[in-house]
C-alpha positions as CSV (number, residue, x, y, z in Angstrom):
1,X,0.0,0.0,0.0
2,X,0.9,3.3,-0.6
3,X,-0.3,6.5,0.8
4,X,-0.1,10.3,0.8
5,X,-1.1,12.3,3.6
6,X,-2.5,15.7,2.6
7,X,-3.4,16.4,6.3
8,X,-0.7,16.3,9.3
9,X,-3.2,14.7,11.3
10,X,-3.9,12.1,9.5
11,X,-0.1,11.7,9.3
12,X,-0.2,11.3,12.6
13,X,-2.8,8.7,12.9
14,X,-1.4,7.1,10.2
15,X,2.2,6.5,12.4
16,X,0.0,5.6,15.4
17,X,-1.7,2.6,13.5
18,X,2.0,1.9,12.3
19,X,1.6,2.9,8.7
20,X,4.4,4.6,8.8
21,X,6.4,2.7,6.0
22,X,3.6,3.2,3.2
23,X,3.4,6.8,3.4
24,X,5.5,8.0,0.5
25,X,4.5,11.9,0.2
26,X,3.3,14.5,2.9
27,X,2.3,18.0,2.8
28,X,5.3,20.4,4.6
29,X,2.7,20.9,7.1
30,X,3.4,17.7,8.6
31,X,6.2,17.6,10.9
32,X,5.3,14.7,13.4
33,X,6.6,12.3,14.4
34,X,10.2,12.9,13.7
35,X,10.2,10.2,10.9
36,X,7.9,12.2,8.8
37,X,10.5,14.8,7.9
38,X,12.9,12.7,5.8
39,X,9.2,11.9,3.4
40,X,8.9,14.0,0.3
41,X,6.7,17.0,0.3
42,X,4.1,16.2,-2.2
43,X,2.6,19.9,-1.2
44,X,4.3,22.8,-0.5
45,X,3.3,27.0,0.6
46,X,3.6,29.4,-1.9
47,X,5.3,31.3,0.8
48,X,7.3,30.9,3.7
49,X,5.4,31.3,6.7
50,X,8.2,30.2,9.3
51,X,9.0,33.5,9.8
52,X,5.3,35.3,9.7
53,X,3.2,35.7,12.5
54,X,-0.2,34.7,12.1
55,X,-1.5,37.7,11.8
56,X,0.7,37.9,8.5
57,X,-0.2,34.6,7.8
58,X,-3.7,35.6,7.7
59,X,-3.1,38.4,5.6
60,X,-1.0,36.4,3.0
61,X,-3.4,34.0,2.2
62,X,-6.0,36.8,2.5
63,X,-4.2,38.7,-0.6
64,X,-3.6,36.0,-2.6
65,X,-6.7,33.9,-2.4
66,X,-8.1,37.7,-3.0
67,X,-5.8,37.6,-6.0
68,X,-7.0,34.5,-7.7
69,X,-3.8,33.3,-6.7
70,X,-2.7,29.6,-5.5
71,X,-1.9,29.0,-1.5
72,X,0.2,26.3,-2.8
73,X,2.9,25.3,-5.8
């Protein structure tokens, strides 16, 4: 089986059933457990929110989705 997690968690529960092994993509939302972060990023931000607060986060996704523009690449 092979799986990709679009939802960290699901990711999670996924690693708590012991699934671990068949996940073969994640979203770079999904930074638990430890393991998961060595699994490609199937979806990424169209922006780098590690810096932002979320008050800039907020107003990001505001403009763009305002925009017509894509959260994601």
């Amino acid at each position: 089986m092979r799986i990709c997690s679009f939802l960290p968690s699901a990711t999670e529960m996924l690693y708590a059933l012991g699934l671990g092994d068949s996940i073969v993509g994640v979203t770079h939302e999904c930074d638990y457990p430890e393991e998961v972060l060595s699994k490609p990023k199937v979806v990424k931000s169209s922006f780098d929110p590690s810096s932002m607060s979320s008050e800039e986060i907020d107003a990001k996704i505001r403009e763009l989705v305002l925009n017509g523009k894509d959260i994601r690449c």
